[in-house]
N, C-alpha and C positions, 0 to 999 in steps of 0.2 A: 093642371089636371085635378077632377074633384076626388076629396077622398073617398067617397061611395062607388066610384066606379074604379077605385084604383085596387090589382091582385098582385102578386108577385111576378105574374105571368105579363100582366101589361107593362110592368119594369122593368121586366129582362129584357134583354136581345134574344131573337132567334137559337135555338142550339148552332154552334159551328157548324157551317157544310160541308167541312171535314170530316164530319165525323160519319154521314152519308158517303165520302167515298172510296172504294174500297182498295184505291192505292196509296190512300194517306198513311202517316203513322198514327194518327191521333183514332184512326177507323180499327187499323192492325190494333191499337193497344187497348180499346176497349174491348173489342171481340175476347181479345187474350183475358182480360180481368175477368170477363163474364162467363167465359166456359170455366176458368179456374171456383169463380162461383156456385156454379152448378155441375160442380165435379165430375165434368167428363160427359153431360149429358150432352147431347145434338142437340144447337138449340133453331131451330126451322121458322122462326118469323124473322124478316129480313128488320135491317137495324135500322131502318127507315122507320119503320113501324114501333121500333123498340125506343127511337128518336122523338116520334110525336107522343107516346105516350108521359116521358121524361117532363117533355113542355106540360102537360096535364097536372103534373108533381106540383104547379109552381098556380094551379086555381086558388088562391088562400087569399081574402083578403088581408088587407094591410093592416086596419084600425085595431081587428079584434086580434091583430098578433101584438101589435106596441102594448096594447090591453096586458095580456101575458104577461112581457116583456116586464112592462112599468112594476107590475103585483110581485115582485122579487123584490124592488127595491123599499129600504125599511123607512124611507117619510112617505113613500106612498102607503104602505102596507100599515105604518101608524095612522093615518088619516083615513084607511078603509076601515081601522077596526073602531077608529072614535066614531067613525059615519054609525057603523050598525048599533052604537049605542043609542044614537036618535034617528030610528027609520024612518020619521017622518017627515023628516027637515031635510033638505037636497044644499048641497054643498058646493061651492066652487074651490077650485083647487089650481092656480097658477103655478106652472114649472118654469124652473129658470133654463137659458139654455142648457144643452146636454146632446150626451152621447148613449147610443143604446148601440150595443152589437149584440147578435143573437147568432144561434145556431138548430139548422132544423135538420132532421133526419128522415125526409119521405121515402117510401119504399115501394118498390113495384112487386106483387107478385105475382110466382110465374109457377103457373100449375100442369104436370107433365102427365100424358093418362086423361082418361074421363074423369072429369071431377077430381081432376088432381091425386088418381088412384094407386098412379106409381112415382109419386112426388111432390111436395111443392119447397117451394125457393122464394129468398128474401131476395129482392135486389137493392141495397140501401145505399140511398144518396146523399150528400150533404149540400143545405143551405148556410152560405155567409151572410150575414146583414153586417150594414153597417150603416145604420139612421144619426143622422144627425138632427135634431129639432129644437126650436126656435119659438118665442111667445106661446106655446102651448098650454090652452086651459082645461082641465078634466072637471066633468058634473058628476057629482060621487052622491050617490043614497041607499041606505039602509045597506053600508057597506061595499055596493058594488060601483063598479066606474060605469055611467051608463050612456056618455058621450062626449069626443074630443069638439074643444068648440074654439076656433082660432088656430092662429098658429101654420107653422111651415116643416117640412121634413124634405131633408134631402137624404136620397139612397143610396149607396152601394151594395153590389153582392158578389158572389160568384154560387153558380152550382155544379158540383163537383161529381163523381164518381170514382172514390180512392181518391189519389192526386189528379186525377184528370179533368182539368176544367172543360167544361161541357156547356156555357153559358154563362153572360157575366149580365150585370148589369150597373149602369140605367143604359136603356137601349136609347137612341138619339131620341131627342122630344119629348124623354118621360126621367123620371126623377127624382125631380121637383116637385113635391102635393103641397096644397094651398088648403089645408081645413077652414070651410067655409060655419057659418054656422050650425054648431050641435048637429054634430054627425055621429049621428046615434049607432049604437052597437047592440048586437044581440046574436048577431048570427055567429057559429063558433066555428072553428076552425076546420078545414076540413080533414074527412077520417083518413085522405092519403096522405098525410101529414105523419102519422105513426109518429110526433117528433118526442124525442128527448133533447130538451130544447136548454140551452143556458144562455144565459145574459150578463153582463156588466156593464157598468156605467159610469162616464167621468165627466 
């Protein structure tokens, strides 16, 4: 899989089809979370609909989240800030293997009334990563990282709702990304993302 065409969305699995039926428990105990969410309100779109929206959560490319990810950590974050002292000189930057786990927080919301006139509501979901990469090399200039070029990343995740996993990944045949040459970045993350995002790395 190339990493330009790879989101969060095309490395997950499907949400559970559990969670679409209404004699499962995995169906009963999210309904339960989410009225408890919205304090008693009726909530009138069927969980189907509340289901595909969930998958929506997970549009974010990949590149420009490891991007993220990477700028916490302090030999990259020294090597961004030596970049910006010569903007004109572009940089290569080889990583050694490594581990990035991340944490996202996208949110649905849900507005009750016209124009959300007698309410609105967070529904806040949590993403896992767990990237593993491989000969990875970063083009860094005038401070910024502005494309991964080589290299391999294998995925895990899950996306949750409270404790309730709602979606895991890599879905079969996805994973695995092969950064081809300088796969450039710019596009930023998307706004249902809402994340407060943390990382580590070993």
């Amino acid at each position: 899989m190339t990493a330009t065409a790879t989101t969060l969305r095309a490395l997950f699995a499907d949400p559970d089809p559990q969670l679409k039926d209404e004699s499962s428990a995995k169906h009963r105990t999210l309904s339960h979370s989410i009225k408890q969410e919205l304090k008693g309100v009726e909530w009138v779109a069927s969980q189907s609909d509340l289901i595909a929206k969930v998958a929506e959560l997970l549009d974010i490319e990949l590149p420009p989240l490891l991007i993220q990810f990477w700028q916490t950590a302090e030999e990259i974050e020294a090597a961004l800030n030596e970049s910006a002292k010569t903007p004109d000189k572009k940089t290569e930057l080889s990583l050694a293997e490594h581990t990035i786990e991340g944490t996202l927080h996208p949110a649905i919301e849900v507005w009750i009334g016209p124009d959300g006139s007698l309410g609105k509501y967070r529904l806040k979901f949590t993403v896992e990563l767990h990237c593993e990469l491989t000969g990875v090399r970063l083009i860094i200039k005038s401070g910024v990282i502005l494309a991964i070029e080589l290299g391999t990343c294998d995925v895990k995740g899950e996306l949750k709702y409270g404790d309730l996993v709602l979606a895991t990944a890599p879905r079969e045949g996805a994973g695995h990304i092969q950064f081809g040459p300088a796969v450039a970045l710019g596009a930023e993350i998307s706004g249902n993302s809402d994340a407060s995002r943390s990382c580590s790395r070993s």
